[in-house]
C-alpha positions in Angstrom: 0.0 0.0 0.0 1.2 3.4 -0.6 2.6 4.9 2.1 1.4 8.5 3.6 3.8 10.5 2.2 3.2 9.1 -1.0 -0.5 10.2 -1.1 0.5 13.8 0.3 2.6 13.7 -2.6 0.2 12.7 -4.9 -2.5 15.4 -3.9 -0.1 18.0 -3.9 1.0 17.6 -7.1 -2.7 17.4 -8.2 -3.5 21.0 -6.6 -0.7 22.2 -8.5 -2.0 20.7 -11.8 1.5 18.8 -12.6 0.7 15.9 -14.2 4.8 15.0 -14.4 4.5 14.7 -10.4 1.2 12.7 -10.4 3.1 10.2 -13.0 6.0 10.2 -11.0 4.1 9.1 -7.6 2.0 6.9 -9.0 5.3 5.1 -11.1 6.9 4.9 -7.9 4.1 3.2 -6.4 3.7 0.8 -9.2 7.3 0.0 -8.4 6.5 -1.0 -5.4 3.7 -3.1 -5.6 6.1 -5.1 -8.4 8.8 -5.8 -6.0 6.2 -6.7 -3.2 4.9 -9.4 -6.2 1.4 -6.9 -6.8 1.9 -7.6 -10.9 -2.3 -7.0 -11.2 -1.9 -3.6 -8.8 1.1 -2.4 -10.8 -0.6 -2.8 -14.3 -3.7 -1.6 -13.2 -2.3 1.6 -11.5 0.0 2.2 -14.7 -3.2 1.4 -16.9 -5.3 4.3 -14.9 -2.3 6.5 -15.4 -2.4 6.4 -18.6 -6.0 6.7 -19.0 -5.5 9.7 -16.9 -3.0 11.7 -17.8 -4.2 11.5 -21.9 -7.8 13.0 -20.6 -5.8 15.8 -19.3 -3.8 16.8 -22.4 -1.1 15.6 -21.0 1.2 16.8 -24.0 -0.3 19.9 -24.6 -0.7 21.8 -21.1 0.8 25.1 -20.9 2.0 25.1 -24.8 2.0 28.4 -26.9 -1.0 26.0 -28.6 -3.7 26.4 -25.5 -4.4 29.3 -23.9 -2.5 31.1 -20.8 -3.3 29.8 -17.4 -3.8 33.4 -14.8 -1.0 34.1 -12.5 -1.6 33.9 -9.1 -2.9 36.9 -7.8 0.3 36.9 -5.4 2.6 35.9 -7.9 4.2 39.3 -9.4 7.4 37.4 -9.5 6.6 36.5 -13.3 5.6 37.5 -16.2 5.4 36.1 -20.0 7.8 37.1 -22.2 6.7 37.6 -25.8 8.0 34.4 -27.8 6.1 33.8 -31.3 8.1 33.4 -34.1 11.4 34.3 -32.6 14.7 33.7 -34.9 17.7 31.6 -34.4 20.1 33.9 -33.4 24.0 34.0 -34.7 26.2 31.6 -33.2 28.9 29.8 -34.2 28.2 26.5 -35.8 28.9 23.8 -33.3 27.0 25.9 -30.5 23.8 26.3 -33.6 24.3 22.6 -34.0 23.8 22.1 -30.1 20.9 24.2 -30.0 19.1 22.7 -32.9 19.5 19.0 -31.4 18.0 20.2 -27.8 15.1 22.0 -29.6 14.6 18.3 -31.5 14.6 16.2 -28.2 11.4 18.6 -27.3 9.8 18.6 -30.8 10.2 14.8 -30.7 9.6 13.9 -26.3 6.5 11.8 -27.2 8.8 9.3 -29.0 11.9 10.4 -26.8 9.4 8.7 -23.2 7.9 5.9 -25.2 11.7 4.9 -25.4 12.2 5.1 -21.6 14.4 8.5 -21.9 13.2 12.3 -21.3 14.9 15.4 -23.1 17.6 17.3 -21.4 15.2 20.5 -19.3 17.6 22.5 -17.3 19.8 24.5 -19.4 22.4 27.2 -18.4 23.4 30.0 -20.7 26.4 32.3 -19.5 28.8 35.1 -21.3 29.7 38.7 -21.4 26.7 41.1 -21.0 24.7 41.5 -24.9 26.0 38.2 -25.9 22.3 37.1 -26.6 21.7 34.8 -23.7 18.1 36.2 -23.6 17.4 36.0 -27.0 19.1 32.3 -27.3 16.5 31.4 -24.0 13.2 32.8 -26.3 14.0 30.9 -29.0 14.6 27.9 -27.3 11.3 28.0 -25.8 9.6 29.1 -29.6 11.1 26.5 -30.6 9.9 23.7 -28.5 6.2 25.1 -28.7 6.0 26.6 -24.7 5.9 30.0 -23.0 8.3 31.2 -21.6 8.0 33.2 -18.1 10.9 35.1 -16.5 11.8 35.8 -13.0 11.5 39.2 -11.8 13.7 39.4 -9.0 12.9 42.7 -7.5 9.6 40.6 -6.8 11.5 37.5 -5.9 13.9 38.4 -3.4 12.1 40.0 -0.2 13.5 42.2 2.9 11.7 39.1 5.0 13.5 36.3 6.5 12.4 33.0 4.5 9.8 35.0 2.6 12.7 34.4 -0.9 12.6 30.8 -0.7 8.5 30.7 -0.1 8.8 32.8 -3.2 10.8 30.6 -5.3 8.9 27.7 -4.3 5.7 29.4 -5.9 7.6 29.9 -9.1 8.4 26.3 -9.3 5.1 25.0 -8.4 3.6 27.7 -11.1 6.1 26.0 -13.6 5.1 22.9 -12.9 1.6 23.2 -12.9 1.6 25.2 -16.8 4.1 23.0 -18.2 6.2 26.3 -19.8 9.7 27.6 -20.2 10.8 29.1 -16.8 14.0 31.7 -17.5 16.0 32.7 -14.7 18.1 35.3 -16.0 21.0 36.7 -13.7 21.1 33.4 -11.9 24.3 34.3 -9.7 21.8 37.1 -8.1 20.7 34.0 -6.0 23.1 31.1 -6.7 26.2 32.7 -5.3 29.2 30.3 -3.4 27.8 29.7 0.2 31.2 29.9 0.6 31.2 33.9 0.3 32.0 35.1 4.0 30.3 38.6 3.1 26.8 37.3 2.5 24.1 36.7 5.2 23.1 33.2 6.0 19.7 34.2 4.5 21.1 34.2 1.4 23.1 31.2 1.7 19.3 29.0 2.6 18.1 30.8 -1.0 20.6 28.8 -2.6 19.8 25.9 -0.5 16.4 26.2 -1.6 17.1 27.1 -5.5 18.5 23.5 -5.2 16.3 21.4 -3.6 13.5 23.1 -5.9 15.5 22.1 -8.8 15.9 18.4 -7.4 12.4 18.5 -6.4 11.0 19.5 -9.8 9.8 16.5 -11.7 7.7 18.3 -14.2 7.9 18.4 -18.0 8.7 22.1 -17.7 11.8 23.3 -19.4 14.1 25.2 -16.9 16.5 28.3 -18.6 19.2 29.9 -16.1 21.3 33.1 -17.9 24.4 34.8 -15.6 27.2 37.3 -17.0 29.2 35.9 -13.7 30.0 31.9 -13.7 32.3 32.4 -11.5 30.4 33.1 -9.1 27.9 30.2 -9.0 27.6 27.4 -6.2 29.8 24.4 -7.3 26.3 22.2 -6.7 24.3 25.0 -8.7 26.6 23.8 -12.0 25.7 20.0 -11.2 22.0 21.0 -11.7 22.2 21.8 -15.2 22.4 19.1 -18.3 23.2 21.4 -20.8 25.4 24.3 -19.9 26.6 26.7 -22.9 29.0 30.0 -23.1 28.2 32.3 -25.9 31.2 33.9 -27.1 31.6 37.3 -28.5 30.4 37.2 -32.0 33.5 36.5 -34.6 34.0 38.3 -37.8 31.9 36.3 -39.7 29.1 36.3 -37.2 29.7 40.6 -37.1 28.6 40.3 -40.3 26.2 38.0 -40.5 24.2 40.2 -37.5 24.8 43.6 -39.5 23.1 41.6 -42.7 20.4 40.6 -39.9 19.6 44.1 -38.4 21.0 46.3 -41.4 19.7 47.3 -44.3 19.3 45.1 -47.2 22.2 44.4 -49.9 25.0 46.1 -47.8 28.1 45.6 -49.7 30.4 42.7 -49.3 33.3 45.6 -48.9 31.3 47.3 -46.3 30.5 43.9 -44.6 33.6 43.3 -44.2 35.1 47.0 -43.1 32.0 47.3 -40.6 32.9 43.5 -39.0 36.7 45.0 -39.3 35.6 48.1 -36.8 33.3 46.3 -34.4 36.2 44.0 -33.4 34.8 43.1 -29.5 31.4 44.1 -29.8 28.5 42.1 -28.9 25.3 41.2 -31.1 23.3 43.7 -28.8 25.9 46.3 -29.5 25.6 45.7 -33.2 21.8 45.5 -32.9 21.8 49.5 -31.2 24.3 50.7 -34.4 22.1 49.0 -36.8 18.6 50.4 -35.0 20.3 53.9 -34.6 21.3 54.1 -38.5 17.4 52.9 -39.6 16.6 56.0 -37.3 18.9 58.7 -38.9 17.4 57.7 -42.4 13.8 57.6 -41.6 14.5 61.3 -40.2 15.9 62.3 -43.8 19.6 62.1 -43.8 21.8 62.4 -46.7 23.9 60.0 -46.0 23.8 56.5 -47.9 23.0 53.1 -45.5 26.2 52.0 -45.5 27.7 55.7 -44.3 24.9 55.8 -41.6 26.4 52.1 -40.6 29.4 53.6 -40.5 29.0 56.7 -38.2 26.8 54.4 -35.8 29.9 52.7 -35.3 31.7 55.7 -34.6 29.1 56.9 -32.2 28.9 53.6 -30.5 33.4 53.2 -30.3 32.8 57.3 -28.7 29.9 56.0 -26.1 31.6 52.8 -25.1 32.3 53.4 -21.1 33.9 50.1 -21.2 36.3 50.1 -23.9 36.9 46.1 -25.0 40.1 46.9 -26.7 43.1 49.0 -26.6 43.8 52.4 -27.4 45.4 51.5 -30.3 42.9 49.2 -31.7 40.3 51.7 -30.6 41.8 54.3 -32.6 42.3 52.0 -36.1 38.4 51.3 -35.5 38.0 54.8 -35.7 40.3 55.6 -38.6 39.2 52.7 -40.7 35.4 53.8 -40.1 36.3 57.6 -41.0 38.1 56.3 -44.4 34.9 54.0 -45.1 32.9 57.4 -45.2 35.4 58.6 -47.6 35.8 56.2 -50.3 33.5 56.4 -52.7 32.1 59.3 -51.4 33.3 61.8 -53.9 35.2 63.6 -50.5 32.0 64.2 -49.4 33.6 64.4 -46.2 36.6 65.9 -45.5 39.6 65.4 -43.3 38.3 68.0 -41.4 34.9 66.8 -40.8 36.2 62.8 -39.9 38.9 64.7 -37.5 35.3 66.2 -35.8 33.8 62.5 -35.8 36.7 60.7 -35.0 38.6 63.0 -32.5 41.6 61.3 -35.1 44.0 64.3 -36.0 43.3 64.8 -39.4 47.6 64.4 -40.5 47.0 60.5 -38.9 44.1 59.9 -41.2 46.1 62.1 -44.0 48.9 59.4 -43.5 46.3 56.6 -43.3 44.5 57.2 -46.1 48.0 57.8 -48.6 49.0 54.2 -47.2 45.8 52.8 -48.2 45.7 54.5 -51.6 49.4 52.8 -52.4 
């Protein structure tokens, strides 16, 4: 007979709607009553699962296919992110290959538990800031046909003692219950080393209780962590995830590729390549902001062609950069190769003088510069 805490279990997991917990309990069970010799109990519990769990939609609950289940009234700690039709982002083509076969494991899980196997559901994204961990997360869920809710954390964490774990709990259990893509961006905001001698022990039982909600979840929900700081994760917080990915800083190629994604159309292979060339340690989110801030200028009626407006977005964004990613040498060759872009083929519509006011360049350097690259 079932035991107690197997029924509490079992009715728990009912209020919450998470038909991956009442399988689980009721698997268990079955288990059970097989090694005690039960054979007719286990098949007939199995049999009532199944009857069960396909009267509740089992596959479909929670998909981008039914409609949205209400939050909570209490629970502000979420909200849906907009996912429909959401594109592959850039990445380099081993990570794009990765990606693809996770999305497949989802598209195909019906086959994937007839087999006795489950697709991979916890998933850890980190990299520098604008590397397109978000984005990566969105698609992942538009791809596998779920919504995807995100973690507020001003919500999330409270000023009360135990009131942050309570909360997380919720989250989980709403995850559960809608069958959906939970994100979790800026992970390390409650997953940091319980090893860290300046943090309270309240937030050391946060990321005691991240875990054991993590261990706890048996849903067919897809979990999605983001952080800019590995580092400083809980060694048992990496052990949690099945698939854990860095996203690099976009390569040359990839430069490209996003200005041919967010540009405008038929930008010249030679200006492909010169903008990549000036971008060097950029992210996609910086490249993105040049590419929306160009569109803008010629909807407000500049004279300047596309690819020049590229081109003085990049010097705008290289000038706002409080974090320069490169030397001041590379910085300045950015700058100087932008400023002779304007100039070639241009008919001098701009002059030394004017790229010496873009650039901040003195206009005998790009002089020099641009006799070099006429020999």
């Amino acid at each position: 007979m079932p035991a107690v805490g197997q029924f509490l279990d079992l009715l728990e997991a009912v209020s919450r709607r998470d038909w991956g917990g009442v399988a689980d309990v009721v698997r268990r069970v079955a288990d059970a009553e097989r090694k005690a010799k039960h054979f007719t109990a286990a098949h007939d519990l199995l049999q009532a699962l199944e009857v069960a769990t396909s009267n509740v939609g089992f596959d479909h609950v929670g998909t981008v296919a039914t409609a949205a289940i209400a939050l909570p009234p209490r629970l502000d700690t979420l909200h849906e992110e907009d996912v429909r039709a959401v594109a592959l982002p850039v990445l380099p083509d081993r990570l794009a290959t990765d990606v693809r076969e996770l999305v497949t494991e989802w598209q195909f899980e019906s086959r994937l538990r007839e087999a006795g196997v489950h697709p991979r559901r916890t998933v850890l994204l980190h990299g520098a800031p604008g590397c397109g961990k978000t984005h990566l997360a969105r698609y992942i869920a538009s791809a596998a046909g779920m919504r995807m809710y995100s973690v507020s954390f001003d919500a999330l964490v409270s000023s009360f003692l135990g009131e942050t774990a309570s909360n997380l709990r919720q989250v989980f259990s709403f995850a559960s219950a809608n069958r959906c893509a939970l994100f979790i961006d800026e992970l390390d905001a409650i997953g940091k080393l319980r090893d860290d001698s300046n943090d309270l022990g309240e937030l050391k039982r946060v990321v005691i209780s991240l875990l054991q909600n993590i261990d706890r979840d048996s849903s067919r929900s897809l979990l999605l962590a983001a952080t800019n700081h590995p580092h400083v994760l809980d060694v048992a917080l990496w052990r949690r995830f099945e698939v854990i990915w860095e996203l690099p800083p976009p390569s040359s190629s990839s430069r490209a590729a996003l200005f041919q994604h967010y540009g405008p159309r038929d930008i010249p292979s030679k200006t492909l390549d010169l903008l990549a060339a000036c971008t060097e340690g950029m992210s996609g989110a910086d490249i993105e902001q040049i590419c929306s801030n160009a569109r803008r200028r010629a909807v407000l009626g500049s004279s300047a062609t596309p690819s020049q407006e590229l081109l003085l977005s990049v010097i705008d964004q290289i000038h706002r950069d409080s974090k320069p990613r490169s030397t001041d040498e590379q910085r300045n060759d950015h700058l100087v190769r932008a400023a002779l872009g304007l100039r070639d083929g241009s008919q001098n519509q701009f002059s030394f003088q004017d790229l010496e006011r873009l650039t901040g360049v003195p206009r005998s350097t790009l002089h020099h510069r641009s006799h070099r690259q006429e020999a």
